[in-house]
N, C-alpha and C positions, 0 to 999 in steps of 0.2 A: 420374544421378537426383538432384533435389534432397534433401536432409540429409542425404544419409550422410554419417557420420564415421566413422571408424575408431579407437576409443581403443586406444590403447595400455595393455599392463601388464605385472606382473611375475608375475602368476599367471593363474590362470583364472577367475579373479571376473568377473560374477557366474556363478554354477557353476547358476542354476537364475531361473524367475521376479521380477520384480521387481515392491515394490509401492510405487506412489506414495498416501499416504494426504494428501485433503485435508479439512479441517476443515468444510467447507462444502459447502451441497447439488446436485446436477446441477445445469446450467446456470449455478452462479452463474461469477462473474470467476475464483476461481482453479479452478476445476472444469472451466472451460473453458481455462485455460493449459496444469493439465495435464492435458486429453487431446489438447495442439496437442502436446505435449513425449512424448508416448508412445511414437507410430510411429517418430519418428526415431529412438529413444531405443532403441527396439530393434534398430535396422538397425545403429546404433552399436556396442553392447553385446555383440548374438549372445544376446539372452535375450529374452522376450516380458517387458510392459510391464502391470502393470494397476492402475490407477484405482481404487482404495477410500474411496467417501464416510464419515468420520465424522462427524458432525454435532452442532454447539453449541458454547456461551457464547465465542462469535464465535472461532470456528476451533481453541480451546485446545484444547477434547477429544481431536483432532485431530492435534494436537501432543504431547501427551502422549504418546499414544498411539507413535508417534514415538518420541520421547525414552528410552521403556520398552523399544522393542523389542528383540529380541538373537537376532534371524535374520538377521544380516549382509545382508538383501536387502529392507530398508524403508527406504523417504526421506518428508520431505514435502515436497508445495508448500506456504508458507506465506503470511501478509502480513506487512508489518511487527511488526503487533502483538504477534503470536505470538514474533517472535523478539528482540525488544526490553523493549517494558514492561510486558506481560501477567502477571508478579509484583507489578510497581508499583502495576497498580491495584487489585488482587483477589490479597491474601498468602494464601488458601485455594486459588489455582491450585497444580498437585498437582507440577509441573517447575521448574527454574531454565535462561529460554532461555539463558543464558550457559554455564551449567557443561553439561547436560544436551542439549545441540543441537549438532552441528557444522555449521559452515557450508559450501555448498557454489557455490553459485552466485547471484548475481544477476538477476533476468531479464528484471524490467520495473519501469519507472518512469513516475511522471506527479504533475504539479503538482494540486492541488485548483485550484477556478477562484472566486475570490471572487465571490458571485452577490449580485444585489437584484432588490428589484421592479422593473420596468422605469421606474415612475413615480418612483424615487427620485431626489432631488434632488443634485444636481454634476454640470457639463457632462463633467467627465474626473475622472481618478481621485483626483488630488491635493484637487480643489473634494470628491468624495467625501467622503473623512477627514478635510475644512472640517468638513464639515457633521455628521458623526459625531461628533466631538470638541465640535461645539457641542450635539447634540444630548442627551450623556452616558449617564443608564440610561435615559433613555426611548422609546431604539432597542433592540428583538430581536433576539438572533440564535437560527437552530434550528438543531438536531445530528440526526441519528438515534439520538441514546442519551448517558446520560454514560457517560467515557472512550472513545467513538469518537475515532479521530482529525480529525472534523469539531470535537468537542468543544476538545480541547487543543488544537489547530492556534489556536479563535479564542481561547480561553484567551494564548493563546501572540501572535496579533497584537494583543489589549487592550495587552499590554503594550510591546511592541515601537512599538505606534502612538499610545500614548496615547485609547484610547477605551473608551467603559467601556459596551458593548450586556449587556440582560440575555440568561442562556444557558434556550431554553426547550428541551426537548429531547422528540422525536417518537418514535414506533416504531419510524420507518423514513422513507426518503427521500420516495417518496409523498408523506407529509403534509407534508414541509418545503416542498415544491414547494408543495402547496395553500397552503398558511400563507403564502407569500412572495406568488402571485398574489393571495391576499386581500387581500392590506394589513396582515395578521397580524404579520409579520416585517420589519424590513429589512436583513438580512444573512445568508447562511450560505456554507461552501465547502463543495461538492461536487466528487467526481469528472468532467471532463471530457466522458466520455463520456455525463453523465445529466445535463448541464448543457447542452451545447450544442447538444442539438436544440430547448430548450428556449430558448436566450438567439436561434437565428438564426431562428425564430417569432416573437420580441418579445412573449415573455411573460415574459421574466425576463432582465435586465442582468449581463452579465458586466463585474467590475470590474476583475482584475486577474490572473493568476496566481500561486502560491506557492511555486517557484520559483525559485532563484537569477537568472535570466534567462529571456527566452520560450522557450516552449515551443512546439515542432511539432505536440500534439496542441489549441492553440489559438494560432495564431502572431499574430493580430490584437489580443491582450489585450498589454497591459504585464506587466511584472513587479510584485511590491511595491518594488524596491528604485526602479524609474523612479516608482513614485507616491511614494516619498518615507519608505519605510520602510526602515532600516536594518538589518541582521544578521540577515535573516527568510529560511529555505530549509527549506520543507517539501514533502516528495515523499510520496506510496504508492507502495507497492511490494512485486512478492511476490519467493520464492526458492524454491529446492531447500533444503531440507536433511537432514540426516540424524541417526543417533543416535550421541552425544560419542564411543560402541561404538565405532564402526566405524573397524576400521583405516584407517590417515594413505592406505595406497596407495591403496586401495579409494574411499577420500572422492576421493582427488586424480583416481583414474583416469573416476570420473562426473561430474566439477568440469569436465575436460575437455571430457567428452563434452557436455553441457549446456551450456559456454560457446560450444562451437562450432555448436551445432544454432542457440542463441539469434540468433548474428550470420548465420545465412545468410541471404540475401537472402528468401527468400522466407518463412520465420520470421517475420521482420521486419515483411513487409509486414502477415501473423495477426496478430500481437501488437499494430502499430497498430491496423489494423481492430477491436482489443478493447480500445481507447483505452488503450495501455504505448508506450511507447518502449523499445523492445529493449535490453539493456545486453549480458548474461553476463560472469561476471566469473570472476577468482580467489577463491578461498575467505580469501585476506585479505585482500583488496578486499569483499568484502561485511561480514566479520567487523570491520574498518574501521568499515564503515556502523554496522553493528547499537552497538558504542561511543558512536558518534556521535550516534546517533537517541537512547537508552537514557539517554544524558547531559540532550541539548538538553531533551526532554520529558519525564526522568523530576525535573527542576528544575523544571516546570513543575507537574507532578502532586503535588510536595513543597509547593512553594507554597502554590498553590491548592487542599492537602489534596481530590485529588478521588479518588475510589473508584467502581469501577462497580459498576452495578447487579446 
């Protein structure tokens, strides 16, 4: 049968129920990972799975909640945000993702897709950031919010690229979309999945990927580094985690269990269809990441002194 796993361990954990708390509401992306991570999750374990929405100031609540718990039998899904610089941007968040979060698995990844108006001017990507660079602040770009990571992400190519778009920031994706089709905007990154029905319509220009290299959930787009920008590798991405509590075996023995579920083939196939690229990692292999991300853009957020809303 597809997902079973089998983990292994050194006692009988989990001894009862488990709950995966995500910060965000039915239906949304990690709401739907994890309830693709549930059923296996239970076949694996020998304990039934349940999905608890908390909801708000983009996923922290969430995570907190997490962070506090001390029923040895709560994880969360997270996104990046949560487990990297959601201190950085907002010191009233009530956890530190470092001290307070253990890491537990990786699970999915994907580049933002640099989008424009379809009318915008450069034959390829490189004429692109010609013409941005000449254009200086008199080009847009929109965000869904400040410190999304749409925000710093272009925060983060201004500088890398040398181009200097003003940052207008929307509610929500929606309106970046309308703003881009207007002529409002000419630039934002979005997620893959809310971009590309949109750019193979030809109502909006996909420029490039973000990226270290292309990506499978747009294999047609370049990279930044083929247009001609150096040192630029920005992914979303969510995870398991759990709280800093929870004993090393217990972490390790669900670390297992969710890096194996992640790679089986048919996982896989879920997790693209919900525009991620499948990973599952080791818990320092993610813990890695979270370093990594928490560095590149929490210099970013220092800079650019930006705080969210």
């Amino acid at each position: 049968m597809p997902f079973i796993v089998q983990a292994q361990g050194a006692d009988n954990w989990p001894s009862k129920p488990l709950r995966i708390v995500v910060g965000f509401p039915a239906g949304s992306s990690p709401d739907l990972t994890a309830r693709a991570l549930a059923e296996p999750l239970e076949k694996a374990l020998g304990q039934s799975v349940v999905v608890e929405n908390r909801v708000g100031a983009g996923g922290n609540i969430g995570a907190d909640a997490v962070a506090k718990a001390t029923d040895g039998h709560t994880i969360g899904l997270m996104i990046n945000g949560n487990l990297t610089i959601a201190r950085l941007l907002n010191p009233a968040v009530r956890y530190d993702p470092l001290r307070d979060l253990a890491p537990v698995s990786l699970v999915g990844v994907a580049p933002l897709v640099l989008t424009a108006p379809a009318s915008t001017p450069g034959a390829d990507a490189k004429a692109f950031f010609d013409a941005a660079r000449a254009a200086g602040d008199r080009w847009s770009y929109g965000s869904p919010g400040v410190g999304t990571v749409g925000h710093i992400g272009m925060e983060l190519l201004k500088n890398r690229a040398g181009i200097a778009p003003v940052h207008v920031p929307y509610p929500g994706y929606p309106q970046v979309f309308n703003a881009m089709m207007a002529g409002d905007l000419q630039l934002s990154m979005l997620p893959p999945a809310l971009a590309g029905a949109q750019i193979r319509a030809g109502k909006l220009r996909g420029i490039a990927v973000t990226s270290s290299g292309r990506s499978t959930l747009a294999p047609e787009l370049p990279s930044l580094a083929e247009a001609g920008v150096k040192n630029f590798n920005l992914e979303i991405w969510n995870a398991v985690a759990a709280p800093a509590s929870m004993p090393r075996a217990h972490a390790d023995k669900l670390a297992a269990a969710v890096s194996a579920i992640v790679r089986a083939p048919e996982m896989r196939q879920r997790l693209f269809q919900q525009g991620w690229q499948a990973v599952g990692s080791s818990p320092e292999a993610l813990a890695n990441r979270i370093q990594a991300d928490t560095r590149v853009l929490g210099g970013i957020i220092r800079a650019q002194q930006i705080k969210a809303e």
